[in-house]
Phi, psi and omega in degrees: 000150180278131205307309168316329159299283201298336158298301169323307212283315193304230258317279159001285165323307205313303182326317166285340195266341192248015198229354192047040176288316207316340184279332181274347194291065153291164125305014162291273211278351151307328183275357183261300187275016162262335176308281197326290156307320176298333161308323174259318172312298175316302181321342172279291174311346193296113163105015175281094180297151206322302197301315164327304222251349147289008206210061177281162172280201159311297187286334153292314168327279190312311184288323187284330177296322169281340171280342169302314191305278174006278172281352158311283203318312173289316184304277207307322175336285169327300163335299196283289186313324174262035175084348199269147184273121207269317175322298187289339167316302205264338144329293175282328144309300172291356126330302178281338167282345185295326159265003156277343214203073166255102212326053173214348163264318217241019207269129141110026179238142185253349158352157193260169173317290144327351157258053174248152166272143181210000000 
């Protein structure tokens, strides 16, 4: 796993460990409060028109950046806690869109995979 990552989950853990959290850390309720956070992340965006929501000031960048933070942070969490090496996953995901999604098919289109003729 990439050593930067596994630094961020140690710091993370540590964090839970001196606080005596790890007992609430299950996978449940890690995957309930990365839900949670992604909700206050979107909430920055609600009612935001494209252009709006490409185009924030500072002090909203910065509140989305932490909310951002966030749902990173419970994502290592989670990972760490079910074993999963998070890098390599999303490696190999993007293996599979790459063969789910073949830019010579799918280009400018939003379509989920299953609706292409192929």
């Amino acid at each position: 796993m990439d050593n930067t990552i596994d630094k961020l989950q140690d710091k993370l853990i540590a964090f839970a460990q001196l606080r005596d959290w790890e007992k609430f850390q299950s996978p449940k309720n890690l995957s309930m409060a990365l839900a949670v956070e992604a909700s206050e992340l979107m909430e920055h965006f609600q009612w935001l028109s494209e252009e709006e929501s490409s185009n924030l000031n500072t002090t909203k960048k910065q509140d989305v950046a932490f909310e951002l933070a966030d749902v990173f942070m419970y994502t290592l969490l989670l990972a760490r806690r079910m074993e999963i090496d998070i890098v390599q996953t999303a490696e190999k995901k993007i293996e599979i869109n790459n063969q789910r999604y073949p830019a010579d098919i799918v280009k400018g289109s939003a379509k989920k995979y299953n609706e292409y003729d192929r």
